[in-house]
C-alpha positions in Angstrom: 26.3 34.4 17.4 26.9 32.4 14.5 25.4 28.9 13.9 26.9 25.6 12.1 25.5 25.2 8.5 24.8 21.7 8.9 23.3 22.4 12.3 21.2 25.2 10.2 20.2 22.6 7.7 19.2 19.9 9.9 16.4 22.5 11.9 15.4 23.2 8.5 14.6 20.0 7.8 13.4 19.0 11.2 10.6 21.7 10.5 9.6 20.4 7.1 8.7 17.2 8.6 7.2 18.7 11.6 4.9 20.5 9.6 3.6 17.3 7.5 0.5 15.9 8.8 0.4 12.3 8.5 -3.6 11.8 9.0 -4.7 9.0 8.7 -7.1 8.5 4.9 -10.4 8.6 6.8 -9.6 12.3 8.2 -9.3 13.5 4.9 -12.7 12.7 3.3 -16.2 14.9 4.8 -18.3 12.9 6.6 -21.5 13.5 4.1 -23.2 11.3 1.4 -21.8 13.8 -1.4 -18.3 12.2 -0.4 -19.1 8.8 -0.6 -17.6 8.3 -3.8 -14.4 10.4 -3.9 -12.5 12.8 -1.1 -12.6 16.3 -2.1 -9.4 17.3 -3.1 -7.3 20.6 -2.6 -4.7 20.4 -5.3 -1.8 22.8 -5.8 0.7 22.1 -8.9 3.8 22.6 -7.5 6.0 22.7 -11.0 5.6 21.7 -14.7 8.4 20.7 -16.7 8.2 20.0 -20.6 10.5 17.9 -22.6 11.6 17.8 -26.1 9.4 15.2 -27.0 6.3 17.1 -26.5 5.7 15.5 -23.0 4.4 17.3 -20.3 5.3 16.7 -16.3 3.9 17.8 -13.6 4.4 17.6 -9.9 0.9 18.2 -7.4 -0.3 18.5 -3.8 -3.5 16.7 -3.0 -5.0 16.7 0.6 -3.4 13.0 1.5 0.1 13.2 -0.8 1.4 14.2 -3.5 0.6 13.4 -7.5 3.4 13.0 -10.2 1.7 13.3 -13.7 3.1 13.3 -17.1 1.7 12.7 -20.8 2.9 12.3 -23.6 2.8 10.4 -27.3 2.4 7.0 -27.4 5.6 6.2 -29.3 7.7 7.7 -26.7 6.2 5.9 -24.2 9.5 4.8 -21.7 11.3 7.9 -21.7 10.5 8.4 -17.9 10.8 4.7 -16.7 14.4 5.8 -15.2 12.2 7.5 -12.6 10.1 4.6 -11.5 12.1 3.3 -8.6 13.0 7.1 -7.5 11.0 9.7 -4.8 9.0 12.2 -6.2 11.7 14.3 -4.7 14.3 12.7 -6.3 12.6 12.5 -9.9 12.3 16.5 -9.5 16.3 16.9 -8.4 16.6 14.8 -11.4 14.9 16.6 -14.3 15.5 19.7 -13.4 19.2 22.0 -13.5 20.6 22.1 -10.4 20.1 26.0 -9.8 16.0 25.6 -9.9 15.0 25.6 -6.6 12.6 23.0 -5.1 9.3 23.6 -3.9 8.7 22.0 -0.1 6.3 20.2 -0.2 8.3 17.6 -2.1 10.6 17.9 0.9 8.3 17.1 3.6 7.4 14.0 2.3 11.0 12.3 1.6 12.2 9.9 3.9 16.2 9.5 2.7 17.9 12.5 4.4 20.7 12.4 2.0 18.2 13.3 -0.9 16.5 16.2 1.4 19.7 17.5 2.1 21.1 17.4 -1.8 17.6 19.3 -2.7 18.2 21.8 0.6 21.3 22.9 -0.9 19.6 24.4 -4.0 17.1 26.5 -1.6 13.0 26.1 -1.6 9.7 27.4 -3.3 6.5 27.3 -2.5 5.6 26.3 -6.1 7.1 27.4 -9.8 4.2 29.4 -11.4 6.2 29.2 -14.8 6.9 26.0 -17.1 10.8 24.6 -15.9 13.1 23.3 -18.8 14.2 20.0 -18.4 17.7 19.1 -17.7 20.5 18.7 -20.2 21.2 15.5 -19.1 18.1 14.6 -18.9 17.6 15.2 -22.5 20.7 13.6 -23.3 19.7 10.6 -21.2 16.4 10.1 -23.3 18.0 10.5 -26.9 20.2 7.7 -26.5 17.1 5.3 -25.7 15.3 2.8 -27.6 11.6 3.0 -27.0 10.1 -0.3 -26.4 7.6 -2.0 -28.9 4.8 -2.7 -26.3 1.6 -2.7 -28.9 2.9 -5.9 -31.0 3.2 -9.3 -30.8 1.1 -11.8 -28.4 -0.9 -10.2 -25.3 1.0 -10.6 -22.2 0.4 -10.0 -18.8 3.2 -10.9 -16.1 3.0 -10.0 -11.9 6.6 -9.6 -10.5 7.0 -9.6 -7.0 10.9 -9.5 -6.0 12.2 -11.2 -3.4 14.8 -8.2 -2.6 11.9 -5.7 -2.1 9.3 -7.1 -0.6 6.9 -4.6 -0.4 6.7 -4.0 -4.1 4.8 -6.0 -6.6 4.5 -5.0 -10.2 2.2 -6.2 -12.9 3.6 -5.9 -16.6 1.5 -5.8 -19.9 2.1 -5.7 -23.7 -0.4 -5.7 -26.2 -3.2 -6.2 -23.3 -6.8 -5.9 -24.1 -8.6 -7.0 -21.4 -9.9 -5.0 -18.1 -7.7 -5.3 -15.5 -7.6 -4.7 -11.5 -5.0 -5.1 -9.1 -4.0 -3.8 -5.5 -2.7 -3.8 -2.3 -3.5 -4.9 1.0 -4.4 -2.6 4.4 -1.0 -1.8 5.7 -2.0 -1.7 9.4 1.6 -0.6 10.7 3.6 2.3 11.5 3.4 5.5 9.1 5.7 5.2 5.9 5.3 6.4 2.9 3.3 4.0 0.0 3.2 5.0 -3.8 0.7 3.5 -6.1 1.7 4.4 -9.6 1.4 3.1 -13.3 2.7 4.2 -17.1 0.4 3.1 -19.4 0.4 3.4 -23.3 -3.0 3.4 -25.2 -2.6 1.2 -28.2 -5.4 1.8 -30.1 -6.1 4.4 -32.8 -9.5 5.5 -31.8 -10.7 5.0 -28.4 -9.6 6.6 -25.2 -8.6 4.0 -22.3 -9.9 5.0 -18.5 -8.1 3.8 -15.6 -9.5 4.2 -11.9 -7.3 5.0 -9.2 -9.8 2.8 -6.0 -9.2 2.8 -2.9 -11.3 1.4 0.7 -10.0 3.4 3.9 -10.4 1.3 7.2 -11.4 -1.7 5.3 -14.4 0.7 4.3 -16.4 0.5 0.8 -14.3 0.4 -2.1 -14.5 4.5 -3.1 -13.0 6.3 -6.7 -9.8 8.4 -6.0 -9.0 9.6 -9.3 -10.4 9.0 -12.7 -7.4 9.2 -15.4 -7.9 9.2 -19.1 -5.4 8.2 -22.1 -6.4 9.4 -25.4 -5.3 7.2 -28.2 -1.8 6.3 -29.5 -0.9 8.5 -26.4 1.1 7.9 -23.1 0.7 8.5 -19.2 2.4 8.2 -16.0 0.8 8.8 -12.8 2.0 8.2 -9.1 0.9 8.7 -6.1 2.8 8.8 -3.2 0.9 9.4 0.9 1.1 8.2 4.6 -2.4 7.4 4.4 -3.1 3.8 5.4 -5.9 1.6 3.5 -6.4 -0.8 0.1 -5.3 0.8 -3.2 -6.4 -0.2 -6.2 -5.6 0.2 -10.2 -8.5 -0.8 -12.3 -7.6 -0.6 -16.3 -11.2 -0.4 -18.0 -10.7 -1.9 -21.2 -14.5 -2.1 -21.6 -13.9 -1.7 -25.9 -10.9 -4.4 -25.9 -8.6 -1.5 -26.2 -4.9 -2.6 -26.3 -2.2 -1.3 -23.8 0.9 -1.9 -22.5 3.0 -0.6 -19.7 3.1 -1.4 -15.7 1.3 -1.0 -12.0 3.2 -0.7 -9.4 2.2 -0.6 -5.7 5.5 0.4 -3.0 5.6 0.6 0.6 3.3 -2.1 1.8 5.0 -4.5 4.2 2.2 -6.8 4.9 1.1 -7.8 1.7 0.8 -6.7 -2.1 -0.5 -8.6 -4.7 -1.1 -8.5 -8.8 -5.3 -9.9 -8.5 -6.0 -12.0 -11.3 -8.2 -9.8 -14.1 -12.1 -10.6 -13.2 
């Protein structure tokens, strides 16, 4: 008996989400006093991807999510900031060739149909155990930029909340030299997926600039998620993207007066997001 592509397509894609567990953050972290300061992770790289430019991407399972990573040199810091309002999934479809197939877990956690279908119809992998080639036009894409200047002129810091996307705040800064922490609020309703994320450029010549990934699950203690660490005159994105419900936070250490620039950005939390004023 033969079956209906699209009806073939759609129980693929029924089962992907079936077998994502939404948990909530709590049930991820071991009850014991070793865990009080961070979860313990399980992490799988689901694909690396090198550019031109010496920049290095790569795509992650963690317990809760999934972690989108890339490094790079400081002066071509903005050569990813095209991906910044896309999915994980999406960035993926986007960087890589159209016959590289896509590994699942960036499936599962994709909410827009259309784009899960669109990655569907290049077929699925567990993971890529070898380095993927960017896309052409990709490639093409970034030559044609101008990198912006974000280590000159007066320090700046700016919060943007738009009205259009209320669930989104993001907090700007050029130049910056001064420890920084912002965050969002408990989102208390139904599961969706949130993204914390930032790219960040270290100014400075000499020292290495730390930035905490915090979060406080239930209201809970405020806990360290991830420790992330720029070296000099070099650039990194990081995003984070989970169903897990609780307060996120970005904390830019800055302890030397190091200068940065580059942005936060917290997505998916209807009842309130903020940019806190540096302490």
């Amino acid at each position: 008996m033969k079956i209906n592509f699209n009806l073939v397509r759609i129980l693929v894609i029924f089962t992907l989400f079936l077998c994502y567990s939404c948990s909530s953050e709590e049930d991820t972290i071991p009850k014991t006093e070793e865990s009080i300061e961070a979860p313990v992770l399980t992490t799988k790289t689901l694909a690396t991807i090198e550019l031109p430019s010496n920049t290095t991407i790569t795509f992650k399972t963690e317990t809760d999510g999934i972690v989108f990573e890339a490094s790079g040199d400081s002066d071509n810091f903005g050569e990813l900031d095209e991906l910044n309002d896309l999915s994980l999934l999406d960035r993926f479809l986007t960087l890589t060739d159209k016959n590289i197939a896509v590994p699942t877990d960036l499936i599962k956690l994709e909410e827009d149909q259309k784009i899960k279908e669109k990655a569907l119809q290049r077929g699925t992998i567990e993971k890529h155990s070898t380095n993927i080639p960017v896309s052409k036009s990709f490639t093409n894409h970034i030559k044609a930029l101008r990198f912006p200047s974000l280590c000159n002129g007066w320090k700046e810091r700016y919060v943007e909340n738009l009205l259009s996307k209320p669930d989104r705040v993001t907090i700007s800064f050029k130049n910056y030299n001064t420890y920084d922490l912002s965050g969002s609020e408990l989102h208390n309703k139904k599961n969706k997926c949130r993204r914390v994320q930032f790219g960040l450029t270290n100014c400075d010549y000499n020292k290495e600039l730390r930035i905490y990934h915090k979060y406080s699950p239930n209201n809970g203690p405020l806990k360290t998620y991830a420790i992330i660490d720029i070296p000099p005159r070099k650039h990194r994105y990081y995003s984070k993207s989970f169903f897990a419900k609780g307060k996120r936070y970005i904390y830019i250490s800055s302890i030397n007066e190091q200068r940065y620039g580059g942005k936060v950005r917290f997505s998916g939390y209807k009842d309130n997001v903020l940019g806190l004023d540096k302490n």
